[in-house]
N, CA, C and O atoms as a GROMACS GRO file, in nm:
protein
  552
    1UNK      N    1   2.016   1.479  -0.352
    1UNK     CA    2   1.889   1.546  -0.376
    1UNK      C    3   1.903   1.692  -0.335
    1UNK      O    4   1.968   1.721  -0.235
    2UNK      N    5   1.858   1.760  -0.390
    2UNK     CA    6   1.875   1.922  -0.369
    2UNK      C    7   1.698   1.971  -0.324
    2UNK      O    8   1.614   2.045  -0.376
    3UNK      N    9   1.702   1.910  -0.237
    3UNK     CA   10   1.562   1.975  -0.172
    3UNK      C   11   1.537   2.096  -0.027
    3UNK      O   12   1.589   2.127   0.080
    4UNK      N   13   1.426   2.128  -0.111
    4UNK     CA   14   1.439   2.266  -0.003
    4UNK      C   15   1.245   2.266   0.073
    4UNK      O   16   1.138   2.219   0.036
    5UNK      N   17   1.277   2.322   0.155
    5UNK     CA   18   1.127   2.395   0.299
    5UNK      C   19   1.063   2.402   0.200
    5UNK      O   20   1.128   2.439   0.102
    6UNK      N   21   0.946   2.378   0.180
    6UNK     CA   22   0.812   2.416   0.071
    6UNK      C   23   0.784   2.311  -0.064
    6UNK      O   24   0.692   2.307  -0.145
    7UNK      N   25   0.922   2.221  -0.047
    7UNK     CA   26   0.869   2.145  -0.200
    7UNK      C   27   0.761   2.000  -0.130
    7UNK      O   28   0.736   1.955  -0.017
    8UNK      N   29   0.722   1.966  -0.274
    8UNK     CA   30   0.666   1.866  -0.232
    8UNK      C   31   0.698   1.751  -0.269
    8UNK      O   32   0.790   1.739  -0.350
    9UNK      N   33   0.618   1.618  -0.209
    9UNK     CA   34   0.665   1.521  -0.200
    9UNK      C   35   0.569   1.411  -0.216
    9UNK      O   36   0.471   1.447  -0.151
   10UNK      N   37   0.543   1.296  -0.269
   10UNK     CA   38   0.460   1.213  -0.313
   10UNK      C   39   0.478   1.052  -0.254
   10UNK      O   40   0.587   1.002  -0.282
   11UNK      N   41   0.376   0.961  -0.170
   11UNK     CA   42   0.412   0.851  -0.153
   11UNK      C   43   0.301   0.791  -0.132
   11UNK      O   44   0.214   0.808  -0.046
   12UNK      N   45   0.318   0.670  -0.275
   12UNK     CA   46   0.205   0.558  -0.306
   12UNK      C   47   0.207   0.492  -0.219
   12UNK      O   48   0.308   0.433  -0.180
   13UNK      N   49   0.046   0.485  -0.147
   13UNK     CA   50   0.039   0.380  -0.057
   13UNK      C   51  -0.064   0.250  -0.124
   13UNK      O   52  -0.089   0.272  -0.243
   14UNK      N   53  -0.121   0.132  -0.074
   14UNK     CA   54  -0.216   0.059  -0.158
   14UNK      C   55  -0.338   0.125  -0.197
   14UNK      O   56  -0.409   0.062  -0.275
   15UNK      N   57  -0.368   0.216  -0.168
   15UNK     CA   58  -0.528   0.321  -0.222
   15UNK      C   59  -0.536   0.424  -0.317
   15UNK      O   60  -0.619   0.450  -0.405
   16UNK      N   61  -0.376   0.505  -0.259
   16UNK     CA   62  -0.366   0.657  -0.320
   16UNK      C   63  -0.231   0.716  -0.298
   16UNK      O   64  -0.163   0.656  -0.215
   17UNK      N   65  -0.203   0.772  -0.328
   17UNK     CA   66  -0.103   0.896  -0.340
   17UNK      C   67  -0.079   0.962  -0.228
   17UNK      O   68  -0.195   0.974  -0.190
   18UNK      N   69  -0.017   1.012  -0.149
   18UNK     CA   70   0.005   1.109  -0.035
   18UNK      C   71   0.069   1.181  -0.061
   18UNK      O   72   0.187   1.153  -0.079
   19UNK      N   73   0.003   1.366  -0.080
   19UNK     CA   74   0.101   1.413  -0.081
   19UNK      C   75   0.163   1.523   0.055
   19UNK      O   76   0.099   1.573   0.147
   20UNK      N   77   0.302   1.533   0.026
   20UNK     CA   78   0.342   1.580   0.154
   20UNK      C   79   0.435   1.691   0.131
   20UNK      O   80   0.528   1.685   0.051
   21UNK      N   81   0.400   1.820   0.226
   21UNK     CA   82   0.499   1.910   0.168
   21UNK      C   83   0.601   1.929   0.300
   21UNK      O   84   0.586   1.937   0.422
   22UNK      N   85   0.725   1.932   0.197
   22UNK     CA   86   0.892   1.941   0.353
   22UNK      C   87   0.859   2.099   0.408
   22UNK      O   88   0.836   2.209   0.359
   23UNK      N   89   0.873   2.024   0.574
   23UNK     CA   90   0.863   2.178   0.632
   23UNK      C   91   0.951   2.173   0.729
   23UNK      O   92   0.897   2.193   0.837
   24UNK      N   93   1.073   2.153   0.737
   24UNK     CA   94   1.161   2.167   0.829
   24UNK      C   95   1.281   2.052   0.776
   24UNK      O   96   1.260   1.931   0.774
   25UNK      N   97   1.408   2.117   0.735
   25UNK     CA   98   1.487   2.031   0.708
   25UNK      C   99   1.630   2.012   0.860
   25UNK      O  100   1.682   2.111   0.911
   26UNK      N  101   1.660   1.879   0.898
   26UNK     CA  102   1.795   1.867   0.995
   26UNK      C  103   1.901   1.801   0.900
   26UNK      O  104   1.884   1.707   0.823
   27UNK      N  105   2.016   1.876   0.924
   27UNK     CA  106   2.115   1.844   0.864
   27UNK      C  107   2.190   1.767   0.993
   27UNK      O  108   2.216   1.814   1.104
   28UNK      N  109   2.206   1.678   0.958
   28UNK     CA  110   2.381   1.584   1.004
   28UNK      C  111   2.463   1.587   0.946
   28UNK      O  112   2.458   1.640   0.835
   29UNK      N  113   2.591   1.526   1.000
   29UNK     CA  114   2.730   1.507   0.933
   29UNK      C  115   2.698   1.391   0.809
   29UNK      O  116   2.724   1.272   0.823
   30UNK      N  117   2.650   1.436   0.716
   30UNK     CA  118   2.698   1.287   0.561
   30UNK      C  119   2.543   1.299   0.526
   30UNK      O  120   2.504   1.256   0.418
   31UNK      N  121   2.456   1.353   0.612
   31UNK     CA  122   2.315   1.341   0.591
   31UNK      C  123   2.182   1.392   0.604
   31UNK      O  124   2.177   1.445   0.715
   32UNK      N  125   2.072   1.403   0.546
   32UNK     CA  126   1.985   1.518   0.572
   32UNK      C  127   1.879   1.431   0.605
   32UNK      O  128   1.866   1.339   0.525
   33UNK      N  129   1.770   1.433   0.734
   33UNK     CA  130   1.615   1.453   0.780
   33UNK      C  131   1.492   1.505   0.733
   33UNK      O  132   1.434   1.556   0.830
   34UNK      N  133   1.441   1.512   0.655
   34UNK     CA  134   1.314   1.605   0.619
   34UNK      C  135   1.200   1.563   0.661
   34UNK      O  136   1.148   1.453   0.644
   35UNK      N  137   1.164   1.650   0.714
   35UNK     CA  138   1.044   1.652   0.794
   35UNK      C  139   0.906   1.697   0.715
   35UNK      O  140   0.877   1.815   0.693
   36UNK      N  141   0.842   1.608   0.683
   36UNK     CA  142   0.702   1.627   0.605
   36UNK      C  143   0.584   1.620   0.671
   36UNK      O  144   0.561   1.548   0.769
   37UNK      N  145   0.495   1.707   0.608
   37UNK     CA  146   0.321   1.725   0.658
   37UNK      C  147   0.270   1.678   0.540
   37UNK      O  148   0.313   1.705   0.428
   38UNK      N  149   0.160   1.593   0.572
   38UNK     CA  150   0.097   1.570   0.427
   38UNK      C  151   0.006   1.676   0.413
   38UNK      O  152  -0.050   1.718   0.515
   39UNK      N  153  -0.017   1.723   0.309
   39UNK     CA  154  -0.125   1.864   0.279
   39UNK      C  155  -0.290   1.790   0.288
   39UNK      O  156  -0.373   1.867   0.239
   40UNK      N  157  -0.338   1.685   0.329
   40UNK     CA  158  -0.453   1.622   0.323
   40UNK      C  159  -0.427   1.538   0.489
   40UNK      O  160  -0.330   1.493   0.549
   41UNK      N  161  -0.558   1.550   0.512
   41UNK     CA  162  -0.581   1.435   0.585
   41UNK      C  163  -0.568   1.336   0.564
   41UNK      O  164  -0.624   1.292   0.463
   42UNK      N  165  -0.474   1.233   0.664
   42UNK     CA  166  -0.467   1.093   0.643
   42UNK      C  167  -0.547   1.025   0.716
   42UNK      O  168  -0.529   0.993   0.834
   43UNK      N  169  -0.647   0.999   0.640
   43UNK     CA  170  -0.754   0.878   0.753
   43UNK      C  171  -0.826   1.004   0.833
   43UNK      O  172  -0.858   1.118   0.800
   44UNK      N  173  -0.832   0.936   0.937
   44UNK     CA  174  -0.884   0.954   1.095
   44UNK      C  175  -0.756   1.065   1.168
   44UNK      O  176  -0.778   1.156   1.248
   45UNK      N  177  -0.637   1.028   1.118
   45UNK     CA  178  -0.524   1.049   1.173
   45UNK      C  179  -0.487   1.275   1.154
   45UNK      O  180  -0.438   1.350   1.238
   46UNK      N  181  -0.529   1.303   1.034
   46UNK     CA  182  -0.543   1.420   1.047
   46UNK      C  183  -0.413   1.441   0.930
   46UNK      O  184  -0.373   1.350   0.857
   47UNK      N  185  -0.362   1.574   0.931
   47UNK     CA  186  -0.237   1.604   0.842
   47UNK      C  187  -0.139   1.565   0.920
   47UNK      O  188  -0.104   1.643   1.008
   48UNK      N  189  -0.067   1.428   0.905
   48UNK     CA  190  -0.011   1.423   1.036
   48UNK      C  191   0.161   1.397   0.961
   48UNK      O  192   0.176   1.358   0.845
   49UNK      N  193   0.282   1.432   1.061
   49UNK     CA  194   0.396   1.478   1.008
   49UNK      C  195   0.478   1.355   0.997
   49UNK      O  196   0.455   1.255   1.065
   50UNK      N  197   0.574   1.363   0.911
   50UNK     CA  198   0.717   1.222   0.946
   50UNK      C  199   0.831   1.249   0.900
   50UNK      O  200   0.853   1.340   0.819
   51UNK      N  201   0.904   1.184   0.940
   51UNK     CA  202   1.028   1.235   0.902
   51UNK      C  203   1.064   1.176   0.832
   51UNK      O  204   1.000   1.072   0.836
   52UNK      N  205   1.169   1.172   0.725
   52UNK     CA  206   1.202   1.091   0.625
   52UNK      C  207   1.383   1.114   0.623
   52UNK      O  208   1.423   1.228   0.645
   53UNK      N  209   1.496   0.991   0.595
   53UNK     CA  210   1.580   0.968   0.579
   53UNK      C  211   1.600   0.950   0.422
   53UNK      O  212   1.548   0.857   0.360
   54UNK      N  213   1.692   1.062   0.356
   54UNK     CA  214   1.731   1.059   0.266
   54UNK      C  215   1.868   0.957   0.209
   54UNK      O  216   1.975   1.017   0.221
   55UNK      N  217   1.876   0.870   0.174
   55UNK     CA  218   2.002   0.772   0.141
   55UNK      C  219   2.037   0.719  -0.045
   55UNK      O  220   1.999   0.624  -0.112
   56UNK      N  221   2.078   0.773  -0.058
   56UNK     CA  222   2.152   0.717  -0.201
   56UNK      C  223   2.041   0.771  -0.303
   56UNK      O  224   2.003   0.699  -0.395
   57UNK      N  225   1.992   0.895  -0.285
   57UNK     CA  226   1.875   0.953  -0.332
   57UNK      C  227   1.757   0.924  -0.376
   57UNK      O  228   1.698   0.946  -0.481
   58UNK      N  229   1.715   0.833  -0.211
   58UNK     CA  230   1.588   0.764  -0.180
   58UNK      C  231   1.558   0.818  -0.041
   58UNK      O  232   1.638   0.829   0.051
   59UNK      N  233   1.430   0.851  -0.042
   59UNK     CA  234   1.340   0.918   0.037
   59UNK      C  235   1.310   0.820   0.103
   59UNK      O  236   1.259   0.740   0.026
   60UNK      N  237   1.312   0.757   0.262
   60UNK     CA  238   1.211   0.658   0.284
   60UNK      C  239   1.163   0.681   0.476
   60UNK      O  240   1.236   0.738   0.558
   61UNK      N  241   1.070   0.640   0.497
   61UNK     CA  242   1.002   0.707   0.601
   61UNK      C  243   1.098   0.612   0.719
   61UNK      O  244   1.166   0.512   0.696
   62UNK      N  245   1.073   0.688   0.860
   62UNK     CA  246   1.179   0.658   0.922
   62UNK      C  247   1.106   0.663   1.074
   62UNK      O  248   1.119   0.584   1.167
   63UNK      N  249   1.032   0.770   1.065
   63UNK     CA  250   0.958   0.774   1.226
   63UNK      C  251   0.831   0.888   1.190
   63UNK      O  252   0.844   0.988   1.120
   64UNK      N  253   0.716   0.848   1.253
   64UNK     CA  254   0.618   0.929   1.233
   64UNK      C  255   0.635   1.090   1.417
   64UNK      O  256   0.656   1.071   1.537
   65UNK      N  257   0.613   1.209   1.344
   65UNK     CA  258   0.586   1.322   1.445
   65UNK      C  259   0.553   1.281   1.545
   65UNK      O  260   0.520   1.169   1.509
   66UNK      N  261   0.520   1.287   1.734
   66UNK     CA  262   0.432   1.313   1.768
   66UNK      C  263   0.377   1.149   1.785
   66UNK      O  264   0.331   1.137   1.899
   67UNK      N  265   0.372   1.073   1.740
   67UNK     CA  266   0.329   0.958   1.746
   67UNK      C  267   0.229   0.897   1.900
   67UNK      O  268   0.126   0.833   1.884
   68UNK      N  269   0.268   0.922   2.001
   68UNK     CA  270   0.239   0.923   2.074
   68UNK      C  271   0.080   0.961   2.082
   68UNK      O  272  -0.013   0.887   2.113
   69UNK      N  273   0.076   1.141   2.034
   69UNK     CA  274  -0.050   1.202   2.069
   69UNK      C  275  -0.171   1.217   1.918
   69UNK      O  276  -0.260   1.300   1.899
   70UNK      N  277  -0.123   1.089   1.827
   70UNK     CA  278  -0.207   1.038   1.751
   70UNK      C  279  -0.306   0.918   1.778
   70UNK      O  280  -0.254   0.813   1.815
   71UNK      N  281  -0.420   0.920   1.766
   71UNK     CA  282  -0.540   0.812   1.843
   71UNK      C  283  -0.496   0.711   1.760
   71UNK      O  284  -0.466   0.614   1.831
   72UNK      N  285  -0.473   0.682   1.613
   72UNK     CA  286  -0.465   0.590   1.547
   72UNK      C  287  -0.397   0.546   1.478
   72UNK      O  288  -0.431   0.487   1.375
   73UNK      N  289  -0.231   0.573   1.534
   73UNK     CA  290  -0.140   0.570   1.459
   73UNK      C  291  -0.078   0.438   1.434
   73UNK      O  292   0.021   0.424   1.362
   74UNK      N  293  -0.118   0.376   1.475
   74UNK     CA  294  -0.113   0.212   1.471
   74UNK      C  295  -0.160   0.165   1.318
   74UNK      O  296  -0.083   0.098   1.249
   75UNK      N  297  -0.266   0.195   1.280
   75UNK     CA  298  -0.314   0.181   1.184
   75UNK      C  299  -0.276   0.274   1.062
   75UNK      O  300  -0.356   0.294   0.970
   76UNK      N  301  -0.165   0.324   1.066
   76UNK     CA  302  -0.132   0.442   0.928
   76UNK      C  303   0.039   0.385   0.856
   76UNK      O  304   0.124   0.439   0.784
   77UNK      N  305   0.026   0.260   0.920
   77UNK     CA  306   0.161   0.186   0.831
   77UNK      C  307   0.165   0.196   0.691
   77UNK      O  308   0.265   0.247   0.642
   78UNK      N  309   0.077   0.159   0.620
   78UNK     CA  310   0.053   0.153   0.477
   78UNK      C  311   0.074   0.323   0.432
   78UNK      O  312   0.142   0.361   0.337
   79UNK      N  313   0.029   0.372   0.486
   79UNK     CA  314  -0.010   0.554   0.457
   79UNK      C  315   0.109   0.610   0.460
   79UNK      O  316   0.138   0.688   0.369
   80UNK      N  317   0.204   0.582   0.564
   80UNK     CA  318   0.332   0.659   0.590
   80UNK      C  319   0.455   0.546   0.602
   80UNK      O  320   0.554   0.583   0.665
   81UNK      N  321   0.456   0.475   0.573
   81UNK     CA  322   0.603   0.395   0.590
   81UNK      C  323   0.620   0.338   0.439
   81UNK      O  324   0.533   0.287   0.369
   82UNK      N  325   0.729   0.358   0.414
   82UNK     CA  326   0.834   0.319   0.257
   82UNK      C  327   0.875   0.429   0.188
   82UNK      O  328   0.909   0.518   0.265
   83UNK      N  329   0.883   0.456   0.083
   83UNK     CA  330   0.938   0.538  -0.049
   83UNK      C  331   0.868   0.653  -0.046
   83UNK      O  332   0.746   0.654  -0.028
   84UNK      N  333   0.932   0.748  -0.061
   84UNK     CA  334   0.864   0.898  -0.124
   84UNK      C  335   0.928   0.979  -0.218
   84UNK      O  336   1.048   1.004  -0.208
   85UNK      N  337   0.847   1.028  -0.323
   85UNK     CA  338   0.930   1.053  -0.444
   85UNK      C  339   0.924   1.195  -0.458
   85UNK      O  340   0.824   1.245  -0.405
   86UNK      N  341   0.992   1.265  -0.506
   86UNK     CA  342   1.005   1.392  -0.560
   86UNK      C  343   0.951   1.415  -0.647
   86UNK      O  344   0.931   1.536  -0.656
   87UNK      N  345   0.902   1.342  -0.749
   87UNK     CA  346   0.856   1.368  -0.884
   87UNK      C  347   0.725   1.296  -0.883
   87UNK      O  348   0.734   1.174  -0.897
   88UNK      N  349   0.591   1.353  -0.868
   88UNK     CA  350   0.511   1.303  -0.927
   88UNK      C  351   0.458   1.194  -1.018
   88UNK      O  352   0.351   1.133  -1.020
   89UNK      N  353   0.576   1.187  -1.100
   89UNK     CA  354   0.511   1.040  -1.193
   89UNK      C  355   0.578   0.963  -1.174
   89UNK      O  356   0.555   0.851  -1.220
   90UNK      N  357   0.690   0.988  -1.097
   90UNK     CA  358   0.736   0.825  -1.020
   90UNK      C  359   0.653   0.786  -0.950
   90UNK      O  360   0.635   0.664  -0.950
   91UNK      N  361   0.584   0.855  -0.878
   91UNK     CA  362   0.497   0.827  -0.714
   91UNK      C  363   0.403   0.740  -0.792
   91UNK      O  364   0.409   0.617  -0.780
   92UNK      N  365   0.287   0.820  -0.896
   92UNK     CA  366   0.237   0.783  -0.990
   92UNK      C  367   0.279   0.590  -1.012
   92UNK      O  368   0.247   0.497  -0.939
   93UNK      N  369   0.358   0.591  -1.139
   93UNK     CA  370   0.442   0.490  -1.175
   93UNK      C  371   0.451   0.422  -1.069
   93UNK      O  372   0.467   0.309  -1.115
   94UNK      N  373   0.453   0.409  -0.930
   94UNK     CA  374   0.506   0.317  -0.806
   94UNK      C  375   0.376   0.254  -0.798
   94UNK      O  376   0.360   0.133  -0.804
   95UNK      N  377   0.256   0.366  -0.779
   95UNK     CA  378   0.125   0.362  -0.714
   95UNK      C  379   0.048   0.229  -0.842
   95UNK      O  380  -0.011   0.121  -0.831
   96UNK      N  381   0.076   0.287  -0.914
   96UNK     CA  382  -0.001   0.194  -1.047
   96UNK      C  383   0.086   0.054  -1.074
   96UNK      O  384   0.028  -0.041  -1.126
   97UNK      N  385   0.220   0.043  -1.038
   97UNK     CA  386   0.269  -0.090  -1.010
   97UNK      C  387   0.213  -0.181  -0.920
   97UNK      O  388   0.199  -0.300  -0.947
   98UNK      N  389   0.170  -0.117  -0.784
   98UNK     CA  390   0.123  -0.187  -0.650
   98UNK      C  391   0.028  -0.196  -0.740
   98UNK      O  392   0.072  -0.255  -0.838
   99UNK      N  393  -0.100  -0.160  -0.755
   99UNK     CA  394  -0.241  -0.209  -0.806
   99UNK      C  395  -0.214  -0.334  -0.923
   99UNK      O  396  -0.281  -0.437  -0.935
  100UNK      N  397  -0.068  -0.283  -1.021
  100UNK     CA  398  -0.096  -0.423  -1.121
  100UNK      C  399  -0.060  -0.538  -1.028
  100UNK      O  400  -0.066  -0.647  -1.085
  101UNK      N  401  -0.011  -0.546  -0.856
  101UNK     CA  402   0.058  -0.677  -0.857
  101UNK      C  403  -0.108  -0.705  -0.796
  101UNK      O  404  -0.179  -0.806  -0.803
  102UNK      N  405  -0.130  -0.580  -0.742
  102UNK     CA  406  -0.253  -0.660  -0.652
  102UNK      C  407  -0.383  -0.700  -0.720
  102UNK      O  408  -0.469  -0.780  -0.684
  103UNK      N  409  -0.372  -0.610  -0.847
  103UNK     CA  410  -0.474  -0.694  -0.908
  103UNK      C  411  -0.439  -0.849  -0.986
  103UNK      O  412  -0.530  -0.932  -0.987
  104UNK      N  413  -0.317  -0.879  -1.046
  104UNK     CA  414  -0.278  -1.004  -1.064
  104UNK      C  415  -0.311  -1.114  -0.916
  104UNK      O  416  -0.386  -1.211  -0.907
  105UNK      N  417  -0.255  -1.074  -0.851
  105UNK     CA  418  -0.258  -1.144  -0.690
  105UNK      C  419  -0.443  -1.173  -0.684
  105UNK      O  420  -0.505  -1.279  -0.674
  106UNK      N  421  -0.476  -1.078  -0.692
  106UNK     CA  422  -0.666  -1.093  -0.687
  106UNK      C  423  -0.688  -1.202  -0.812
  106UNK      O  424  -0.747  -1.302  -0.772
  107UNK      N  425  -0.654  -1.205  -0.954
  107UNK     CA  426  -0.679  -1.293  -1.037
  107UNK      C  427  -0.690  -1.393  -1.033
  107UNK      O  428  -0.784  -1.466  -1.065
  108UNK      N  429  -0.527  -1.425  -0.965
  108UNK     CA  430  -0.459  -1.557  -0.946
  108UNK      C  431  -0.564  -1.640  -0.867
  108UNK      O  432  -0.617  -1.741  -0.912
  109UNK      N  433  -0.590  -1.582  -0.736
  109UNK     CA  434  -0.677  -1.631  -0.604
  109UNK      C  435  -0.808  -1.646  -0.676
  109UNK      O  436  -0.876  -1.732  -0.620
  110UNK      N  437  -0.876  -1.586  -0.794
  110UNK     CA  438  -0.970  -1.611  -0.794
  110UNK      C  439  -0.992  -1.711  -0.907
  110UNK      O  440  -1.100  -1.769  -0.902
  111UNK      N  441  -0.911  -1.742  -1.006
  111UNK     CA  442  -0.907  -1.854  -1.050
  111UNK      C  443  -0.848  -1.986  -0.979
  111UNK      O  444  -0.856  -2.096  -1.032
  112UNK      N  445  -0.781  -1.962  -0.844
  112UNK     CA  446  -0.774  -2.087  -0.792
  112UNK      C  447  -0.932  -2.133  -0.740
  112UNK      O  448  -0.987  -2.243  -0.748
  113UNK      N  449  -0.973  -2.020  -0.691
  113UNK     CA  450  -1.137  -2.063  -0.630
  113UNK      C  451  -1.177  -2.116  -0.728
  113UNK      O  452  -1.201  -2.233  -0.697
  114UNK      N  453  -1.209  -2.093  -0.886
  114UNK     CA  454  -1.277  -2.121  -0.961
  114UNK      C  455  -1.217  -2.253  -1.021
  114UNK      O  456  -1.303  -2.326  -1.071
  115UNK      N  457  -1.123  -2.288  -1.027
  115UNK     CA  458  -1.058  -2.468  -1.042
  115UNK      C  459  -1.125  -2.526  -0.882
  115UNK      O  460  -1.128  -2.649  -0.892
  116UNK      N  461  -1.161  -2.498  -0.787
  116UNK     CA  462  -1.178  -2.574  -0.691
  116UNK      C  463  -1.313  -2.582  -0.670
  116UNK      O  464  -1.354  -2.694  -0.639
  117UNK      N  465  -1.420  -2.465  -0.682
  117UNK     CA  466  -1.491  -2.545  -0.723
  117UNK      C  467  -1.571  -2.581  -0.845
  117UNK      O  468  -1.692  -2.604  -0.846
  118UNK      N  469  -1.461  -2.583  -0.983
  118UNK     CA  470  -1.526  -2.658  -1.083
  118UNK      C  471  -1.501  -2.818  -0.994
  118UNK      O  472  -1.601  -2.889  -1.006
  119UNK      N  473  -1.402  -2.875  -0.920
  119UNK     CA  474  -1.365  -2.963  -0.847
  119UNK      C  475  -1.488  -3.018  -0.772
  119UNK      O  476  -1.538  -3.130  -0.762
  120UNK      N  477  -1.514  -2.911  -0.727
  120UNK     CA  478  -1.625  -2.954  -0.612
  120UNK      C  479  -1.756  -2.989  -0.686
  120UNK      O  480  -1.858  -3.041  -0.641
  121UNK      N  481  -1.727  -2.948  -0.806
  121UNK     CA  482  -1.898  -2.944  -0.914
  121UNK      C  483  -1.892  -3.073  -0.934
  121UNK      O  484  -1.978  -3.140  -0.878
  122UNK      N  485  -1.798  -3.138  -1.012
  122UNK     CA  486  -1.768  -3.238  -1.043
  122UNK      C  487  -1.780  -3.356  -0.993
  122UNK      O  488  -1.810  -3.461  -1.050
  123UNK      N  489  -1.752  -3.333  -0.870
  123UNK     CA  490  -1.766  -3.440  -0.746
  123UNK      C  491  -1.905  -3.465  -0.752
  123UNK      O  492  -1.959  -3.568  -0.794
  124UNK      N  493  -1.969  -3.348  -0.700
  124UNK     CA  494  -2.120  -3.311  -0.683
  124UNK      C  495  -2.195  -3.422  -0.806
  124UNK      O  496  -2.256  -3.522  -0.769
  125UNK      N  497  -2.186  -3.398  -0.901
  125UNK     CA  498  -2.237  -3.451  -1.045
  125UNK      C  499  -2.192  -3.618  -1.054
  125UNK      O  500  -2.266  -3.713  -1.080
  126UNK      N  501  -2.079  -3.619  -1.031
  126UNK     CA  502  -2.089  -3.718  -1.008
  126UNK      C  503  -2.169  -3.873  -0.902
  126UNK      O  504  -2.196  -3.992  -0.919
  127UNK      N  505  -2.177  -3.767  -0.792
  127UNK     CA  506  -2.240  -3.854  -0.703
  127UNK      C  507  -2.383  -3.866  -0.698
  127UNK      O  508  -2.447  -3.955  -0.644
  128UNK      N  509  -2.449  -3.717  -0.793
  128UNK     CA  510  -2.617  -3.716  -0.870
  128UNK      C  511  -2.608  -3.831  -0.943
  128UNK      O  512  -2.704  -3.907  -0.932
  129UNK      N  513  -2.504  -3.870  -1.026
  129UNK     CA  514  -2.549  -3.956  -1.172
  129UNK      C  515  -2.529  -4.134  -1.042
  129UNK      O  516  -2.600  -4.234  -1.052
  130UNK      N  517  -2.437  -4.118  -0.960
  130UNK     CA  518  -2.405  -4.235  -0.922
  130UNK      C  519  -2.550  -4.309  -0.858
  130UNK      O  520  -2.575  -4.429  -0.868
  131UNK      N  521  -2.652  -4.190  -0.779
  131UNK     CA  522  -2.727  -4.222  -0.696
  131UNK      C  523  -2.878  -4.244  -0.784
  131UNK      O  524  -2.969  -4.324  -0.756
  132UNK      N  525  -2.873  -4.174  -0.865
  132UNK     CA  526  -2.986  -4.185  -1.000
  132UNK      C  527  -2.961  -4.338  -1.069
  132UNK      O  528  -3.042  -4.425  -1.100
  133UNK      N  529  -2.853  -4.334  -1.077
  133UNK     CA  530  -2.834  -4.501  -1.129
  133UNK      C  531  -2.868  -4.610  -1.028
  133UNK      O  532  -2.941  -4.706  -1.052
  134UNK      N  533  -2.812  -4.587  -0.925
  134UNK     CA  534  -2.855  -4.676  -0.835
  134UNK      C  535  -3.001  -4.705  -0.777
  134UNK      O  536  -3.054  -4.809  -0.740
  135UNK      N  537  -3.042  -4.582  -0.783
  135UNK     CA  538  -3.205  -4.587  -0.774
  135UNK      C  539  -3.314  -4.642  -0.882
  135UNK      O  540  -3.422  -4.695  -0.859
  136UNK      N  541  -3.238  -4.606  -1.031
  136UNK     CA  542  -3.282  -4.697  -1.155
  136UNK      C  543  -3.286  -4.794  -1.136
  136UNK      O  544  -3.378  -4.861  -1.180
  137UNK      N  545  -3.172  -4.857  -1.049
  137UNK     CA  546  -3.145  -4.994  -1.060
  137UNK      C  547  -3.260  -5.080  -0.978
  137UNK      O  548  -3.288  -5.193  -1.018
  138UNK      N  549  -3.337  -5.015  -0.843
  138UNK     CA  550  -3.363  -5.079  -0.738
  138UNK      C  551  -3.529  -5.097  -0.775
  138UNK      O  552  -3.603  -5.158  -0.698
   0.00000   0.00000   0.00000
């Protein structure tokens, strides 16, 4: 990846998009660090920074800034940990994948509710017609 101080950077979380611009790059021996701010507030949490490990020209989050002197950093897993893309319509393309699984996943669950209780209807109806008969009978 040929990235430089000022570009930006994109990573789908389950809600939205984050974007983050590199502001400090560390070089190692075989490998580069980039250090990102997201240009928006995250949450509660503020513009808050992370570092990201570049490998086989995949971006993926590695340790959040500062962590310590964030109130709610416990809660910003989804927001800042996995993949970050260089290109916009991958981030895009990633972000709109997560929603098709989660909206399939929502489908699925809600047609199991709806076989269980056509189940439960059934039962129900049945034990109206059983007790109506029996009361005909008496």
């Amino acid at each position: 990846m040929n990235l430089k101080i000022g570009d930006h950077l994109w990573h789908p979380c389950s809600i939205d998009i984050i974007e983050h611009k590199i502001i400090s790059i560390r070089n190692f021996e075989g490998f580069n660090h980039y250090v990102t701010k997201a240009v928006a507030n995250v949450g509660a949490c503020g513009r808050v920074e992370v570092i990201l490990d570049e490998h086989k020209d995949t971006l993926r989050f590695i340790e959040l800034v500062d962590e310590e002197n964030i109130e709610y950093s416990s809660g910003l897993q989804d927001f800042i940990e996995g993949e970050y893309y260089s290109n916009k319509k991958e981030a895009q393309l990633e972000f709109y994948r997560m929603q098709e699984v989660s909206a399939w996943s929502n489908m699925d669950r809600q047609e199991r509710l709806y076989k269980q209780s056509v189940k439960h209807y059934e039962k129900v109806k049945l034990l109206v017609k059983t007790i109506r008969e029996s009361l005909n009978e008496s």
